[in-house]
NUZA-262836 format. One record per residue (C-alpha): residue number from 1; residue in one letter; x, y, z. Coordinates in steps of 0.1 Angstrom, whole numbers, plus 2048, in hexadecimal, padded with zeros to 3 digits. Layout:
NUZA-262836
REC    nr   rest    c1    c2    c3
REC   NUM      A     X     Y     Z
...
***
This chain:
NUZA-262836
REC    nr   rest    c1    c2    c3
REC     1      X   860   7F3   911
REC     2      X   844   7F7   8F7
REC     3      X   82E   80F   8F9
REC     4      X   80D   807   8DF
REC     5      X   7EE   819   8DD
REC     6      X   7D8   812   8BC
REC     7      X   7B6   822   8B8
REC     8      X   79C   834   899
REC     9      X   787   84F   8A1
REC    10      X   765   84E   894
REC    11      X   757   872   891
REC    12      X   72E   871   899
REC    13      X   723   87C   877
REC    14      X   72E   85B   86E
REC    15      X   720   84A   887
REC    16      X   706   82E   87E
REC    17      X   6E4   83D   880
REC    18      X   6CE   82A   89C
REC    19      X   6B4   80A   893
REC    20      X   696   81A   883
REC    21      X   6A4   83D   882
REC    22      X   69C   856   85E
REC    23      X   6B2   849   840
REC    24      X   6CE   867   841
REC    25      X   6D8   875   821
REC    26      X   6FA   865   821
REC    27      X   6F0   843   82A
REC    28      X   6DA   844   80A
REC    29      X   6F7   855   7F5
REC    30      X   70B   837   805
REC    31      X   6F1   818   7FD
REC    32      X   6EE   823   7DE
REC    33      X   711   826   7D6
REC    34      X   714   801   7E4
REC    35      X   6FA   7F6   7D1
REC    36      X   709   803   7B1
REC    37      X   72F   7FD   7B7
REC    38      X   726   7D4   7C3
REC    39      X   704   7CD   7BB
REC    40      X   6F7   7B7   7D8
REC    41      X   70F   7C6   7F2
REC    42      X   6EF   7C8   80A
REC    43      X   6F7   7A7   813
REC    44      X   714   7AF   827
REC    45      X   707   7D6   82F
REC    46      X   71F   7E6   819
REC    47      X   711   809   823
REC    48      X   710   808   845
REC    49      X   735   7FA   843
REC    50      X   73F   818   82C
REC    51      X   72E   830   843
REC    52      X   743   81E   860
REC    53      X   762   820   84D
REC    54      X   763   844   840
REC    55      X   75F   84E   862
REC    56      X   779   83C   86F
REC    57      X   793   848   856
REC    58      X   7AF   85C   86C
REC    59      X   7B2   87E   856
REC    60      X   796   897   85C
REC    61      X   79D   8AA   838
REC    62      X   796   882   828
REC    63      X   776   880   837
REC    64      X   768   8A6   832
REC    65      X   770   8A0   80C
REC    66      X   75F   880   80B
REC    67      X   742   88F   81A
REC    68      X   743   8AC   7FB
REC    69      X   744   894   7E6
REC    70      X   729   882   7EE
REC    71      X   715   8A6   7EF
REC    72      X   71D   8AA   7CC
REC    73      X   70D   88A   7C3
REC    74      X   6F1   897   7D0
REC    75      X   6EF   8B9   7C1
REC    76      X   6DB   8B4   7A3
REC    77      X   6ED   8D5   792
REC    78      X   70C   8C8   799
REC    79      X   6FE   8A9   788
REC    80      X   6F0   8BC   76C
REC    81      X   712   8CB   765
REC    82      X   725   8AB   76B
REC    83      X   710   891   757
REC    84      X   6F6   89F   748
REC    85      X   6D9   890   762
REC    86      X   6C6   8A7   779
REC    87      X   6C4   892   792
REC    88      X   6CF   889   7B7
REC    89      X   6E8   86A   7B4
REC    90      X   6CA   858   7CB
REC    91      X   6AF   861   7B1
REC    92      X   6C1   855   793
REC    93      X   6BC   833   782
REC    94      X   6D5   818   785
REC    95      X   6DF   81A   760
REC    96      X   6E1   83E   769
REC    97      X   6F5   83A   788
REC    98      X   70E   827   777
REC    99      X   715   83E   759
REC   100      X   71B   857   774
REC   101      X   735   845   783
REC   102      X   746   83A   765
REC   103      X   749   85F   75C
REC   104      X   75A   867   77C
REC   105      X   771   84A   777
REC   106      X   77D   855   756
REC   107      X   77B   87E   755
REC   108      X   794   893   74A
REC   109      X   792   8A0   76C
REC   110      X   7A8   891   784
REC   111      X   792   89E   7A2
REC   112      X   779   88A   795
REC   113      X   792   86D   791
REC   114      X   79A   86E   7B0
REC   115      X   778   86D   7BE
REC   116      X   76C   851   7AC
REC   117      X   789   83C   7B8
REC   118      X   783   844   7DB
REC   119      X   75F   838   7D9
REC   120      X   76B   81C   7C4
REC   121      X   787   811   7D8
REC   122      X   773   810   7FB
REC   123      X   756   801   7E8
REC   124      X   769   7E4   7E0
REC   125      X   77E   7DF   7FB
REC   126      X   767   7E0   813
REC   127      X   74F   7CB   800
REC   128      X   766   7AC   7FB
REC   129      X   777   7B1   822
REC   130      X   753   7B4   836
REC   131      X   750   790   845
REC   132      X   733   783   85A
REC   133      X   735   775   87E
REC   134      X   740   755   86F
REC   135      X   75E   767   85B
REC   136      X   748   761   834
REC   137      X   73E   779   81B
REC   138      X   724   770   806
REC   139      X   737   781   7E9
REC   140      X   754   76A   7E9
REC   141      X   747   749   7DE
REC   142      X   740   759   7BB
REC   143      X   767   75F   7B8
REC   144      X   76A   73E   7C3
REC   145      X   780   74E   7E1
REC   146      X   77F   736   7FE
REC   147      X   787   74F   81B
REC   148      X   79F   744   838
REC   149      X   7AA   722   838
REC   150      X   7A1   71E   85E
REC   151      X   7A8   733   880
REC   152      X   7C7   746   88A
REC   153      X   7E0   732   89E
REC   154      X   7DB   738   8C8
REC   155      X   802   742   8CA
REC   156      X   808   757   8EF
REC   157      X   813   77B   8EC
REC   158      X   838   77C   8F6
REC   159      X   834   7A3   8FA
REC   160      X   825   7B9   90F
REC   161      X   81D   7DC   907
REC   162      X   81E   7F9   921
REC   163      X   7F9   806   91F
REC   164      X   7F8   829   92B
REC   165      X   7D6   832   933
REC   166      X   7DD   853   94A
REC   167      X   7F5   870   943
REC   168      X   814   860   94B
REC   169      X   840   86E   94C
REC   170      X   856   851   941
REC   171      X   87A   854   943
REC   172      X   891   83F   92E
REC   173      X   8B5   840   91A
REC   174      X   8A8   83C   8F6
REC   175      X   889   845   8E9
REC   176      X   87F   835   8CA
REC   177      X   863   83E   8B5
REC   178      X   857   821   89F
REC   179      X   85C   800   8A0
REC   180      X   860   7F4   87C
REC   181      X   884   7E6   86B
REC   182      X   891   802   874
REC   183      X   888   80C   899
REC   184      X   887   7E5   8A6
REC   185      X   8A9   7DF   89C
REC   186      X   8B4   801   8AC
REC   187      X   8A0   7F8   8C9
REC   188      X   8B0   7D6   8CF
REC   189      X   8D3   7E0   8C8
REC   190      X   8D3   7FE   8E3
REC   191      X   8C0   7E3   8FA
REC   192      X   8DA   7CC   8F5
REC   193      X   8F3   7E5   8FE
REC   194      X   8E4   7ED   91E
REC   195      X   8D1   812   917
REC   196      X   8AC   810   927
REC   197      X   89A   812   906
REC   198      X   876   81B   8FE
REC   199      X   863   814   8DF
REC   200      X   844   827   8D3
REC   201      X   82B   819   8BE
REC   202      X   80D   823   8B0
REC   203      X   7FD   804   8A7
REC   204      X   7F6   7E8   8BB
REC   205      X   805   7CA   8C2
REC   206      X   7FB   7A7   8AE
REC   207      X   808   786   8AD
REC   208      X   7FD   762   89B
REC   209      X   7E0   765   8B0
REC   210      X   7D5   784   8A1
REC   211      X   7D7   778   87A
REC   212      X   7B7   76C   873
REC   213      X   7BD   76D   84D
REC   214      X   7A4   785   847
REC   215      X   7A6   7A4   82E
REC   216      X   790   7BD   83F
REC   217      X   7A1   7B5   867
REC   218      X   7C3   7B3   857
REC   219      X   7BD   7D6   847
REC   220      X   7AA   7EA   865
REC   221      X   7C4   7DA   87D
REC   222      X   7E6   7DB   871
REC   223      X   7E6   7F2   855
REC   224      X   7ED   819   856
REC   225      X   7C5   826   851
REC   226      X   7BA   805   848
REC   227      X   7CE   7FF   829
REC   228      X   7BB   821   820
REC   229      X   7DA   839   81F
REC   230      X   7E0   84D   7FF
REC   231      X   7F3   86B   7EF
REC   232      X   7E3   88A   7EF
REC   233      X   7D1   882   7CB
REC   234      X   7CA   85C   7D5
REC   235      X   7E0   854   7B9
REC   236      X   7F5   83D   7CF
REC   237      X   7E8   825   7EA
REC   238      X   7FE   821   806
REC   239      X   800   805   816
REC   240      X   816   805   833
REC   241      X   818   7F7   855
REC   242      X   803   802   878
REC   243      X   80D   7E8   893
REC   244      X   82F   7DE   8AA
REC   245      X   843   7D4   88D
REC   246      X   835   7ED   86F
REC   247      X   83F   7DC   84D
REC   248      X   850   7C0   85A
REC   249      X   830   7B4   867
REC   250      X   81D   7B8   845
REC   251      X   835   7BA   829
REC   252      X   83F   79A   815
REC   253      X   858   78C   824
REC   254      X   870   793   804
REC   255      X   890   79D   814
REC   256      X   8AB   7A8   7FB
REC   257      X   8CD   7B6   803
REC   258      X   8CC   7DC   7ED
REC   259      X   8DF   7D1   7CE
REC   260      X   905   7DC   7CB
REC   261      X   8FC   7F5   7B0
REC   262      X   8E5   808   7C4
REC   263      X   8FB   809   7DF
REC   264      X   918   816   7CA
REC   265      X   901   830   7BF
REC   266      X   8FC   83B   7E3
REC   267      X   921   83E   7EB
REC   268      X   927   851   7CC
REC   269      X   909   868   7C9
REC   270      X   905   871   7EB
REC   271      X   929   86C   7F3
REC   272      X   923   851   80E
REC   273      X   93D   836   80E
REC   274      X   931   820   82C
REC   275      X   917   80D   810
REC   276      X   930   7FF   7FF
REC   277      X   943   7F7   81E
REC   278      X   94B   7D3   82A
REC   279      X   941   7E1   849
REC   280      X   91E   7E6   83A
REC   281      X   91A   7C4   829
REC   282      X   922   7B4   84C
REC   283      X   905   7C6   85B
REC   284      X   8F1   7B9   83B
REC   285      X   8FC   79A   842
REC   286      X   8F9   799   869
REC   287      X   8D1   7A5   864
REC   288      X   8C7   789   848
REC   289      X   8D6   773   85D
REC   290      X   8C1   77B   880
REC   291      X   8A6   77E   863
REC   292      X   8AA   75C   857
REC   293      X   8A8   768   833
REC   294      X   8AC   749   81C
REC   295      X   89D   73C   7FB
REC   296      X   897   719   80B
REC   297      X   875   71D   80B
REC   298      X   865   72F   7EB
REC   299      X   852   715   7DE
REC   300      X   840   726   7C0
REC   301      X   819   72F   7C5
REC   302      X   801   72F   7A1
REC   303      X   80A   751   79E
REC   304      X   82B   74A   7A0
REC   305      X   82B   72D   786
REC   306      X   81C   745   76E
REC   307      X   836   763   772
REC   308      X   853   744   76E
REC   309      X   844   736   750
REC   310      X   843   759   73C
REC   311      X   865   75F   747
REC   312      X   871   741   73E
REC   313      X   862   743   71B
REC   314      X   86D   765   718
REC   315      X   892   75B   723
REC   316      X   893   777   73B
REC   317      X   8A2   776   762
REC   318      X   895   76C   779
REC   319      X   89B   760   79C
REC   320      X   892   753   7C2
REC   321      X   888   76F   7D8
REC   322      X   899   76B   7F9
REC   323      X   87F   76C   818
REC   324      X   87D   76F   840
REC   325      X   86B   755   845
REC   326      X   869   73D   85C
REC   327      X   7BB   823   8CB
REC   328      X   7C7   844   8DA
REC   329      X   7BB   84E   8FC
REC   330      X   7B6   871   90B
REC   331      X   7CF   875   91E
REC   332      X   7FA   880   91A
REC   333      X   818   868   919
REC   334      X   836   87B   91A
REC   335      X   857   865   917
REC   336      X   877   876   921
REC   337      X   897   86C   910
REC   338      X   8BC   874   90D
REC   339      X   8B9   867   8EC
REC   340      X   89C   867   8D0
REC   341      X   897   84E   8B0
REC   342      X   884   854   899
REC   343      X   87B   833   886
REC   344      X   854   83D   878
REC   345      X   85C   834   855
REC   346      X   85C   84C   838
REC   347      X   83B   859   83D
REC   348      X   839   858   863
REC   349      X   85E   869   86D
REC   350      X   85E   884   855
REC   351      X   83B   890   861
REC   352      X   844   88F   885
REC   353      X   863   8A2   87F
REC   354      X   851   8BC   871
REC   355      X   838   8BF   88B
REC   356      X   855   8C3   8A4
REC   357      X   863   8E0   891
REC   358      X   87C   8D2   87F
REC   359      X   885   8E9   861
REC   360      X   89E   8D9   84B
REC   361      X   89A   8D9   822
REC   362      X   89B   8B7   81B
REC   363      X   884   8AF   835
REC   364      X   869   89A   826
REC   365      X   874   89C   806
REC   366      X   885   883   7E9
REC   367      X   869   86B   7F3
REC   368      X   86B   848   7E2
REC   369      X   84E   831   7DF
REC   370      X   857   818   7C8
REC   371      X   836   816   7B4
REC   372      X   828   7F7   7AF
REC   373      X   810   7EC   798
REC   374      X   803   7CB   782
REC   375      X   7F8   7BC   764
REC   376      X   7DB   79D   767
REC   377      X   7D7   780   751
REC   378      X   7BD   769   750
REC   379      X   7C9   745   751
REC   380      X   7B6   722   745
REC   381      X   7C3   717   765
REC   382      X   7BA   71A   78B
REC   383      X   7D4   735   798
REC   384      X   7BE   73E   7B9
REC   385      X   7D5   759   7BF
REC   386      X   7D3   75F   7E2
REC   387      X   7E2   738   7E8
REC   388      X   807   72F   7E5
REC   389      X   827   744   7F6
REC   390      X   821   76A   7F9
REC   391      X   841   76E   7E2
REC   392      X   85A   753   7D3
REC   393      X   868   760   7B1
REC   394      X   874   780   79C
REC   395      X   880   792   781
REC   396      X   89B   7AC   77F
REC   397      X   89D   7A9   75A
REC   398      X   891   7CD   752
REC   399      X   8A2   7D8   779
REC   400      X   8C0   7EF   765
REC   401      X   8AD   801   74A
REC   402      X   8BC   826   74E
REC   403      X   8D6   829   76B
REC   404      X   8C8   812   77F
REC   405      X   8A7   81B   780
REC   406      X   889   803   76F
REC   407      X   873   7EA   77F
REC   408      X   86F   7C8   789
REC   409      X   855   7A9   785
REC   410      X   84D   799   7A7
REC   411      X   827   78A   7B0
REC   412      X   814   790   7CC
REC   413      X   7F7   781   7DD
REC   414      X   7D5   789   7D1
REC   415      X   7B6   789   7E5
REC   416      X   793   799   7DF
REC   417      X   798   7BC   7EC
REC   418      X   7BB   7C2   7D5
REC   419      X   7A7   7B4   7B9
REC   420      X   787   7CC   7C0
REC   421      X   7A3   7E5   7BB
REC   422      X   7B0   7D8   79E
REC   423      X   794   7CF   788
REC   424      X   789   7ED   775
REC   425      X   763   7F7   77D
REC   426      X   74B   803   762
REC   427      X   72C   7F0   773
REC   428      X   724   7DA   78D
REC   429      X   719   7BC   77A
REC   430      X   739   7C2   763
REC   431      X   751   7C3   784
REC   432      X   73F   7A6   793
REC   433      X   747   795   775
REC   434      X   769   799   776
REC   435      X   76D   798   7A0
REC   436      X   75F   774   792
REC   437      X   77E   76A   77E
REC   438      X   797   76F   79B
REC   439      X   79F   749   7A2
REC   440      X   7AE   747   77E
REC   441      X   7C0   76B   77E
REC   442      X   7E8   76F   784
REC   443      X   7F5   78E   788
REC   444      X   81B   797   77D
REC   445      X   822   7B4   794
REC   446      X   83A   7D4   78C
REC   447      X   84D   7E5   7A4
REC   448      X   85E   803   79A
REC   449      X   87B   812   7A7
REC   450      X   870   835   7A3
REC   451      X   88A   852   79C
REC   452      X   877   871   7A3
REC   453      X   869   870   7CB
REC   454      X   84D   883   7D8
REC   455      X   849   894   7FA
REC   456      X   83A   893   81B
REC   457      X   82D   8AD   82C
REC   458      X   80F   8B0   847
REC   459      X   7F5   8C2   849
REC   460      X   7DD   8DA   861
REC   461      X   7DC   8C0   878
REC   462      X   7FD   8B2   878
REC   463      X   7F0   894   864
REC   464      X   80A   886   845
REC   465      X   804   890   822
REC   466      X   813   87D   807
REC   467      X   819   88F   7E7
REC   468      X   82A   87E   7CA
REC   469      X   822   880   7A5
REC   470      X   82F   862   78F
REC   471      X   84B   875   776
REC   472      X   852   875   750
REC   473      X   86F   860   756
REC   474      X   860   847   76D
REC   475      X   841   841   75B
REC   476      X   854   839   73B
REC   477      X   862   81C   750
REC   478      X   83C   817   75A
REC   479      X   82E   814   735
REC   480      X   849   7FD   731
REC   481      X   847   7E8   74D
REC   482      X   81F   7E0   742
REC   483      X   828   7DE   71C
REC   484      X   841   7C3   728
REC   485      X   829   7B3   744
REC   486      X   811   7A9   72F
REC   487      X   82C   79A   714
REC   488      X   834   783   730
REC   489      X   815   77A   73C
REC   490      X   80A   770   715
REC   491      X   829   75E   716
REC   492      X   81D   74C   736
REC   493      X   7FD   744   724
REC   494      X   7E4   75E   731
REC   495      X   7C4   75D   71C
REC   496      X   7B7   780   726
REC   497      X   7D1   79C   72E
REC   498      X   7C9   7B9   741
REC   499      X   7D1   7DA   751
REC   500      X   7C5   7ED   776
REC   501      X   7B8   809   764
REC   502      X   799   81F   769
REC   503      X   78A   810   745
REC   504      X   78D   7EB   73E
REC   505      X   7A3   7E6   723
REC   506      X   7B1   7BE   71C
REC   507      X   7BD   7AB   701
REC   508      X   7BA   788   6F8
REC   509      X   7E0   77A   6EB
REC   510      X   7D0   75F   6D2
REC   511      X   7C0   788   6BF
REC   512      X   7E2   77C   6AC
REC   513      X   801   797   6A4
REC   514      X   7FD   7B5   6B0
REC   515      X   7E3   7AF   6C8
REC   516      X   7FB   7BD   6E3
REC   517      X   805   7DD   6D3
REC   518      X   7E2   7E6   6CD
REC   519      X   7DA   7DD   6F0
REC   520      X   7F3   7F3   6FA
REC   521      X   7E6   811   6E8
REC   522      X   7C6   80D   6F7
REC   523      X   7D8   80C   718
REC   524      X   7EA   831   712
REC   525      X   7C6   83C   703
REC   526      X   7B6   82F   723
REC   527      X   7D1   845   739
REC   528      X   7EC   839   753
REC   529      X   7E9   859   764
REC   530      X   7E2   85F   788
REC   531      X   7C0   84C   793
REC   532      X   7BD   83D   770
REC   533      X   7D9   820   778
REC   534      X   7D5   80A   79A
REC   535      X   7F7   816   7AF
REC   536      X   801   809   7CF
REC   537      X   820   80D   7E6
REC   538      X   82C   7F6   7FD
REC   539      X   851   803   800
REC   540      X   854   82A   80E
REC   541      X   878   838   812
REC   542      X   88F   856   80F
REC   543      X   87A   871   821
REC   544      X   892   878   837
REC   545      X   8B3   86C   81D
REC   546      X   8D7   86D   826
REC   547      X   8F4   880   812
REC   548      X   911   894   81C
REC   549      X   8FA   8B5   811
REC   550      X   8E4   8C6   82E
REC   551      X   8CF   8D3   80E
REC   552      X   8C5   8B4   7FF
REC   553      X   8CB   89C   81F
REC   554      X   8BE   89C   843
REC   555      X   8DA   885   851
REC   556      X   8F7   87C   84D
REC   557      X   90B   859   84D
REC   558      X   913   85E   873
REC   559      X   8EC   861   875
REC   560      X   8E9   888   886
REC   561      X   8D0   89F   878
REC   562      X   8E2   8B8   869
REC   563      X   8CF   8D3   87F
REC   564      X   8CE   8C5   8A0
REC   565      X   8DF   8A6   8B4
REC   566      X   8C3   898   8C7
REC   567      X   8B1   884   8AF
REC   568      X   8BD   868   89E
REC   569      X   8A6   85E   87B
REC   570      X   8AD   834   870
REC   571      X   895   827   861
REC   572      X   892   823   83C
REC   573      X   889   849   838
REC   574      X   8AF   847   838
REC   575      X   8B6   839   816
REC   576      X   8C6   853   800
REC   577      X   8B0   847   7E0
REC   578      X   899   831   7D7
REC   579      X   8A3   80B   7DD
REC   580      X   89F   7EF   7C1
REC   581      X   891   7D8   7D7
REC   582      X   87E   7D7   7F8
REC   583      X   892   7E4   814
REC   584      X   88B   7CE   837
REC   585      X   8B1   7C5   839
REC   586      X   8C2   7E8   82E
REC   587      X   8AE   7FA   84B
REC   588      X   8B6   7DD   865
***
């Protein structure tokens, strides 16, 4: 049984104001920050749509700061003090406006950082996502983005949901909480052996019907806060999954077994033998093949053809990546169990174990991310990055740089919203002019196997809160990783190399020697340090790790909790460290 209940709460402040009711202050802060972020954004109502989706964000802390922020840029001492103009934000010119933001963007200050990127980041996502009744947005044609290539298949839903809609008791053997790559498989195994199992998830349930192809419904639906969720200093977007099936249902497919290094590492660092057991190859085995994981079909996209060319030129490795393919009511649900599962994910299980009382020191702690980022070129030829398969090729040439830590090369689709994100904003008509060049831009993406974790906790509310900071030692391997990103992408023929920084700052390859180097300085001038350099995470793990020590573990390889026998954590909160790869099959 699957228990689903997905809903946002929009509190009334944010309400839309009523046809032919006064201009409030914040829907003029708002249209004039649309305005000046996307110039022409009245066409799809960018304001109204902000308005909409700041209220609808889950945490009440996110949207009382967003609503002092927006008071500052209307205090005109604040302004004074900030930028030199004496004016409301509303009052000032355009050119005004603009230098403004720019200062925000690249202050010494992180606050102010982070508030720029905020603005910046729901500016432009919402922007490029907001479709008409007909599913256009009169902003795409200019990137010469086509939108969805027709309407979502009409496939029947083969599940069906338990909607509780009163206070309801339900009795059951298992209870599992989460139904990602972790909790399914739990859930059908148990089911398989007979135990009356109950699954509980907090998104909703979708199925081909439901994929229209679009950005914005793919985001508010199946996303955790609408692909909105962040670390504390919105450093890090986290982009995780909210619907029966979490990241299975919107990862990438990509499907690796964790390499035998890594898993050697566990069994030695944490003293856990079974991962390098045959026993635990089997199970790897036994899960890619229900998977169907193969490298039949990985026919390479334009972005692809780019990354394989520089690597080719370059002499370095690379490979195919092995792929699967083929609201909350009023009211209490109270679910007893002899047994409980807790299968949220890394973000999710930690923060409900917390809330339950659970007082262990390693709880929410050693937090891996795997920090992802990219370098863009700008090809002579068509890439149209969002066509082609998701992902088909790699690189683990730089995988092994200091014990097993460094990064890989992988691409990734890219559609208008990521590219809002990406494109470094120092005006409108200077971001609409690069939003413009998307069709012929390839990315070569970096995904870093991060050392040093972060931590979850939660706050007043009982809401997560992601902390992490990227460390000395992994953000050598991140200077690295773009220093070497762009070397293959002028190898793969890019004309214009660039960074997702908070400045632009390209080079062209054919500047001759050294144009790279110098590039590069510009890069560390620019900053790569939290909301200067685009960050994203689409692998969480190791909240909740296991080891053989109660300190620095919270289960161990027979799965207890060290402090109590009820509960029983799988999911890929699990993993002792950060993996190399992503990590569907090793939480199966």
């Amino acid at each position: 049984m699957v228990v689903s209940s997905p809903r946002w709460g929009a509190p009334e402040i944010w309400r839309r104001r009523a046809p032919g009711a006064t201009l409030r202050p914040v829907d003029a802060i708002l249209r004039a920050l649309a305005e000046t972020f996307v110039p022409g954004s009245d066409r799809v109502g960018l304001a109204a749509r902000l308005a909409d989706t700041i209220g609808r964000l889950p945490r009440a802390a996110d949207r009382a700061e967003l609503r002092t922020l927006l008071g500052v840029f209307e205090n005109r001492l604040a302004n004074l003090a900030l930028a030199g103009i004496a004016k409301p934000f509303t009052a000032m010119t355009p050119a005004q406006r603009e230098r403004y933001l720019l200062g925000w963007a690249t202050s010494r200050l992180a606050l102010r950082r982070k508030g720029f990127q905020a603005l910046k980041r729901l500016a432009g996502v919402v922007a490029y996502t907001a479709v008409d009744a007909a599913g256009t947005n009169p902003l795409w044609p200019p990137l010469g983005y086509p939108g969805p290539p027709g309407p979502a298949p009409q496939r029947p839903k083969r599940i069906r949901p338990l909607a509780v809609d009163r206070d309801t008791t339900l009795d059951c053997d298992v209870v599992v909480v989460g139904s990602g790559a972790g909790g399914g498989v739990v859930a059908a195994v148990l089911a398989a052996a007979g135990k009356d199992v109950m699954v509980l998830e907090k998104g909703g349930y979708y199925n081909e019907a439901d994929f229209t192809q679009l950005e914005g419904d793919a985001l508010a639906r199946m996303y955790d806060a609408g692909g909105l969720l962040a670390t504390d200093d919105l450093a890090m977007l986290i982009l995780q999954g909210n619907c029966l099936g979490g990241g299975t249902v919107v990862n990438y497919t990509t499907s690796f077994h964790p390499p035998e290094a890594i898993r050697d590492e566990w069994a030695r660092a944490h003293r856990l033998p079974h991962f390098t057991s045959r026993e635990f190859l089997a199970s790897l085995d036994a899960v890619a093949a229900r998977l169907g994981v193969n490298t039949d079909h990985a026919k390479p996209s334009g972005r692809d053809q780019c990354l394989i060319r520089g690597l080719e030129r370059l002499r370095w490795h690379h490979g195919l990546l092995p792929r699967d393919v083929r609201g909350c009511p009023g009211h209490t649900l109270t679910v007893r169990a002899h047994v409980v599962v807790v299968a949220g994910g890394a973000i999710h299980s930690p923060a409900l174990l917390l809330r339950s009382g659970v007082a262990l020191p390693a709880l929410g702690r050693f937090l891996a991310l795997h920090p992802a980022t990219g370098v863009f070129g700008r090809m002579d030829e068509p890439v149209r990055p969002w066509t082609g398969t998701v992902q088909a090729h790699y690189s683990d040439q730089f995988a092994d740089l200091d014990d097993g830590f460094g990064f890989k090369f992988e691409t990734a689709p890219v559609h208008p919203s990521l590219f809002a994100l990406a494109v470094p904003w120092e005006s409108g008509a200077q971001h609409a002019e690069r939003m413009a060049q998307l069709a012929h831009t390839t990315i070569c993406g970096i995904l870093l196997r991060d050392r040093d974790g972060g931590r979850v906790t939660v706050d007043r509310e009982g809401n997560p809160v992601v902390r992490y900071g990227i460390s000395a030692f992994d953000h050598a391997h991140l200077r690295r990783a773009v220093a070497a990103g762009a070397e293959l992408l002028e190898a793969a023929g890019a004309r214009e190399i660039w960074a997702p920084l908070a400045r632009w700052v390209s080079y062209h390859p054919e500047e001759g020697a050294g144009a790279r180097a110098r590039w590069l300085g510009r890069v560390e001038s620019a900053g790569m340090g939290p909301n200067e350099l685009l960050l994203v995470t689409f692998h969480q793990m190791a909240s909740c790790r296991m080891g053989d020590d109660p300190q620095s573990s919270v289960v161990n390889a027979d799965n207890p909790r060290y402090d109590a026998h009820p509960d029983i954590p799988h999911s890929a909160l699990h993993i002792p460290h950060s993996l190399r790869r992503r990590t569907a099959c090793s939480l199966c």
